[in-house]
C-alpha positions in Angstrom: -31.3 -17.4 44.6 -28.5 -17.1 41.5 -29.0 -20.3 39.3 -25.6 -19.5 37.7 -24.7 -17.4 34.4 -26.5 -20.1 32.2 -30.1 -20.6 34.2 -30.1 -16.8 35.0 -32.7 -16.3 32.1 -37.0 -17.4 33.6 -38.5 -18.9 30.0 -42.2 -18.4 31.3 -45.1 -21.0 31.2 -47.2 -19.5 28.7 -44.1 -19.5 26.1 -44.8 -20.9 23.1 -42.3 -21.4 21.1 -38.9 -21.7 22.6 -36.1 -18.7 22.0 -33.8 -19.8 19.7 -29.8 -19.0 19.1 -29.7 -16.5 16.1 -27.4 -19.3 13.9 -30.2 -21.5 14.7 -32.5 -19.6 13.1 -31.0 -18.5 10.4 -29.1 -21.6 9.2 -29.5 -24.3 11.0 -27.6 -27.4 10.6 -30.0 -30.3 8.6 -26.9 -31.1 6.5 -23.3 -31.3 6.7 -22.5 -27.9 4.4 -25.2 -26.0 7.1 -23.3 -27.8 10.2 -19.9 -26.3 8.7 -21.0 -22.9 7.8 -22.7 -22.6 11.5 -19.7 -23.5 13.3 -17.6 -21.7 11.4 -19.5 -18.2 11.7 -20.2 -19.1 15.1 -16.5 -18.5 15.5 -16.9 -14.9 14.9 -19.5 -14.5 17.7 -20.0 -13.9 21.1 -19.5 -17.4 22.8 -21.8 -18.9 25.9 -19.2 -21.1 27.2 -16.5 -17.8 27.8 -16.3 -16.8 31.8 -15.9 -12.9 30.3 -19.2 -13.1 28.9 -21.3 -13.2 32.8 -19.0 -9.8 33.1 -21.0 -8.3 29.9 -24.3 -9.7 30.1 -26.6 -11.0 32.9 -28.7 -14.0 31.5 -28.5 -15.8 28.0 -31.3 -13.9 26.8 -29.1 -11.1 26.7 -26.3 -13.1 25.1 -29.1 -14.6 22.4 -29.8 -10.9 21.3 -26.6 -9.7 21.3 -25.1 -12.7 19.4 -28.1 -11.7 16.6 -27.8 -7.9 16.9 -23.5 -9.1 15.9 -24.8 -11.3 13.8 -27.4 -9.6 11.3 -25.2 -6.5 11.2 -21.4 -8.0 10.4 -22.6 -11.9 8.7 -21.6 -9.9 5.3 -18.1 -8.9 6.5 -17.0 -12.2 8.5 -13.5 -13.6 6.9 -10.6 -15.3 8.1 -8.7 -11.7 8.4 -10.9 -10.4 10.9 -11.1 -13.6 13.0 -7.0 -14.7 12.4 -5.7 -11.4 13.0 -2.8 -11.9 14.7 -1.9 -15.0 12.2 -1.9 -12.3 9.3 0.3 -9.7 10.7 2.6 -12.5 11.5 2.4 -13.4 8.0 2.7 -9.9 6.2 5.6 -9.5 8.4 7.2 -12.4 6.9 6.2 -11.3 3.7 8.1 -8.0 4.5 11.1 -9.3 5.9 11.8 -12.0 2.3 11.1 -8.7 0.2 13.8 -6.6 2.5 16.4 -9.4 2.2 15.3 -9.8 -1.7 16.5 -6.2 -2.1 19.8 -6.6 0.1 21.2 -9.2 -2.4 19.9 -7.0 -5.2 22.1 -4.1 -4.3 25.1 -5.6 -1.7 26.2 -9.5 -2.4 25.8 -9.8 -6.0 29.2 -10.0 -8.2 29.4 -6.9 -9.9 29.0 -8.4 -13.1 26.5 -7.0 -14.9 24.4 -9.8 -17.3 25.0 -11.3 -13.5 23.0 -8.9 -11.8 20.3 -8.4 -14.4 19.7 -12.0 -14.7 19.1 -12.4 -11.0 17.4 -9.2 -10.2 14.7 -10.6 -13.2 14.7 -13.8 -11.2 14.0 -12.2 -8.4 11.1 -9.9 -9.6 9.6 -13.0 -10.9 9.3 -14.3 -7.5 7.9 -11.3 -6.1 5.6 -11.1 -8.7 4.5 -14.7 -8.4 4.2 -14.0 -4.6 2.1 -11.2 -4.9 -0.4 -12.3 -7.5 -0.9 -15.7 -5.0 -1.9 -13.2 -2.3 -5.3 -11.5 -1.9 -5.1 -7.8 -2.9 -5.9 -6.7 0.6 -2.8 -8.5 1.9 -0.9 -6.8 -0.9 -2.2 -3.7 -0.2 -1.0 -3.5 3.0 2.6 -4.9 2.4 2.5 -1.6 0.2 1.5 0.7 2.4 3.8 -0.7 5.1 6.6 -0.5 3.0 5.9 2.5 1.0 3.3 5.0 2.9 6.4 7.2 4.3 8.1 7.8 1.1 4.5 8.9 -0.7 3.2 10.8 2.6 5.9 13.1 3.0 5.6 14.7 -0.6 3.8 18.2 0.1 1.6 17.6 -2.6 -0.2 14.8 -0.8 -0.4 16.2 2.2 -3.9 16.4 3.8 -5.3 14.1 1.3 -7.7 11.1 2.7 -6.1 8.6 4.0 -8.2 6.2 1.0 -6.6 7.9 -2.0 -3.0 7.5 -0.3 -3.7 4.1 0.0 -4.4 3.3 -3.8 -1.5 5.5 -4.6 1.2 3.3 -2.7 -0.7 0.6 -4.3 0.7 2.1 -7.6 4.4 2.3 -6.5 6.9 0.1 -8.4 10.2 -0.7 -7.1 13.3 0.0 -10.0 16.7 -1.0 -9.3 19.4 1.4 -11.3 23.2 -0.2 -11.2 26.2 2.6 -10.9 26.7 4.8 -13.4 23.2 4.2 -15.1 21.1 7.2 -16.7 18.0 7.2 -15.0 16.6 9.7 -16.3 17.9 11.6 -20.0 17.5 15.6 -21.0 14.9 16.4 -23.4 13.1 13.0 -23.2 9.8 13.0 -22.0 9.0 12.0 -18.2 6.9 8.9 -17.4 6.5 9.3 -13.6 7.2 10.2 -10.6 10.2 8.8 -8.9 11.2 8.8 -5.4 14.3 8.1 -3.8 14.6 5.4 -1.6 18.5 4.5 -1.2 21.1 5.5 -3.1 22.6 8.8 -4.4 22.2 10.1 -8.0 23.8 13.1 -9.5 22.0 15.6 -11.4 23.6 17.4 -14.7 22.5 19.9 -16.5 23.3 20.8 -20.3 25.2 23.9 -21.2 25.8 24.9 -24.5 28.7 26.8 -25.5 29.0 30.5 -25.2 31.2 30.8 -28.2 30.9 29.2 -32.1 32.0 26.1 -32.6 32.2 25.1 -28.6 30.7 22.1 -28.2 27.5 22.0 -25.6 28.4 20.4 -21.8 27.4 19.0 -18.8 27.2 20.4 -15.1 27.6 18.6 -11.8 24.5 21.0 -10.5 23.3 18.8 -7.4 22.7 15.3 -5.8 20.0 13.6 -4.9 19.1 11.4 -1.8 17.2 9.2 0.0 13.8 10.7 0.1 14.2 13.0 -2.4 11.7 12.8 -5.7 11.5 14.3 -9.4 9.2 14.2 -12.3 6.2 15.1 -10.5 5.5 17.6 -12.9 4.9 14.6 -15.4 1.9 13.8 -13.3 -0.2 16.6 -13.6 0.6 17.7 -17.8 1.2 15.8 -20.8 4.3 18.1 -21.7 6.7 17.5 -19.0 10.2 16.9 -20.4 13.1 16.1 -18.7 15.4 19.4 -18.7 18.6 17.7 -16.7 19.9 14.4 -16.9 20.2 12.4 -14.1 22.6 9.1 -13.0 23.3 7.3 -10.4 26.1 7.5 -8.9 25.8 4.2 -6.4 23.3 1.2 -6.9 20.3 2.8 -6.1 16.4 1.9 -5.5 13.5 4.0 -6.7 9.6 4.2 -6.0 7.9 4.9 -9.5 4.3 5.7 -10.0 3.6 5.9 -13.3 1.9 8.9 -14.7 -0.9 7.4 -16.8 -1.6 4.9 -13.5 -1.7 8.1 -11.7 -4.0 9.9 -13.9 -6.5 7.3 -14.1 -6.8 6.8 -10.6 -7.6 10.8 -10.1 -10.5 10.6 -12.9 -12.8 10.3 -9.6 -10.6 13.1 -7.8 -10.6 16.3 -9.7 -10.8 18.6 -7.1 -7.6 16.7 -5.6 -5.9 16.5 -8.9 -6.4 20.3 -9.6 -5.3 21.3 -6.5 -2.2 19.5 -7.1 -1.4 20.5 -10.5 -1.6 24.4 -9.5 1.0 23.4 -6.6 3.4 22.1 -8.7 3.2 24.6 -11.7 3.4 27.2 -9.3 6.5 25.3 -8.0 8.4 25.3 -11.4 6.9 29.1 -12.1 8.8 30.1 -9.3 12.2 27.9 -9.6 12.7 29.3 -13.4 11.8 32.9 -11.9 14.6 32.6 -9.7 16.9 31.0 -12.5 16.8 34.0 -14.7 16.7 36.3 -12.1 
């Protein structure tokens, strides 16, 4: 005759010592600091009193050694993220959502005036910055990769590269906002990143010099750039990489930076990775001034 989910389990006579709950065991709860810290990881366990439980196991002696085997293996990972979820998505999505109207002002309802705009947007990165330092660096890892993973993911170079390494990557990006008509980037100055459109368009000259004595050198409209788009990668992978075309944007735009020495560092544990990247991309330009002189 069934006893119900919570009599299911026969202790015999000729037991000694009574079974015990893992927590029991193992902490205990003598004083007030043990009472806390057992109800609190008893959070993360399996739980007598929940109906689903009778579908999983048939007595509380099952229950007892699953709620150790849980126990014994995850106690060193238990933390309000993996117990409060749900609370921080909600949270990071908020996060998200203040950081996407942050950058709407920046670039839309701002007064054109520019000491306007560059005071503000420093206001503003001040408060992101204050923000992000107050958050744990897996939350702002995340935010990152959220907001950045498709910009970095569809570059060639990184493609097929662990998922790990992409992750401390976005975790390098930096967000620049360029006002109209600012150089981004100059000819014959040396590169300090790569840079990856995110919105706006920028024009791209490059520097002619005159095909007669006296003619002074000048500058050709030779294409645009758009969201998505990216240059200076070359600057992460060599020490010589210098600008050869000047580039400005033509609209308020934002770009992803990753700065090259950042970068490097970060691949001193990737070689292989690194190499593989810097053959890529000085085959790229091998071929690009190839077809240039040709």
């Amino acid at each position: 005759m069934s006893r119900g989910f919570h009599e299911s389990y026969y202790d015999h006579a000729c037991r000694v010592i009574s079974e015990r709950d893992i927590l029991d065991r193992n902490i205990g709860d003598v004083t007030l600091f043990k009472a806390i810290k057992k109800k609190w990881n008893d959070l993360f366990l399996l739980s007598y009193s929940d109906t689903r439980a009778g579908d999983l196991y048939h007595s509380t002696h099952a229950m007892r050694l699953g709620r150790s085997h849980h126990y014994l293996m995850h106690r060193g990972s238990i933390h309000p993220l993996s117990k409060f979820r749900n609370f921080w998505d909600m949270f990071i999505l908020h996060v998200f959502i203040m950081h996407q109207l942050f950058v709407y002002l920046n670039t839309t309802l701002l007064l054109r005036s520019v000491p306007v705009l560059t005071t503000y947007i420093a206001k503003i990165k001040m408060i992101e910055n204050t923000i992000k330092k107050s958050l744990p660096n897996s939350l702002n890892e995340e935010i990152a990769w959220h907001g950045f993973s498709r910009f970095v993911m569809r570059i060639p170079y990184f493609s097929g590269w662990p998922r790990e390494i992409l992750k401390k990557i976005v975790y390098l990006v930096e967000e620049l906002i360029f006002l109209e008509n600012t150089v981004v980037v100059e000819s014959g100055v040396a590169s300090q990143g790569l840079m990856i459109v995110d919105s706006g368009v920028l024009a791209v000259y490059k520097m002619h010099n005159g095909n007669h004595f006296g003619t002074k050198p000048f500058y050709d409209e030779v294409e645009h750039l758009i969201d998505g788009d990216y240059f200076g990668q070359l600057s992460l992978v060599t020490e010589r990489a210098i600008s050869t075309t000047t580039i400005v944007a033509i609209t308020t735009c934002k770009i992803l930076f990753v700065e090259k020495t950042l970068f490097k560092h970060l691949m001193r544990n990737n070689r292989d990775l690194f190499y593989s990247m810097q053959e890529e991309v000085q085959n790229e330009i091998t071929k690009l001034t190839d077809e240039i002189v040709e």
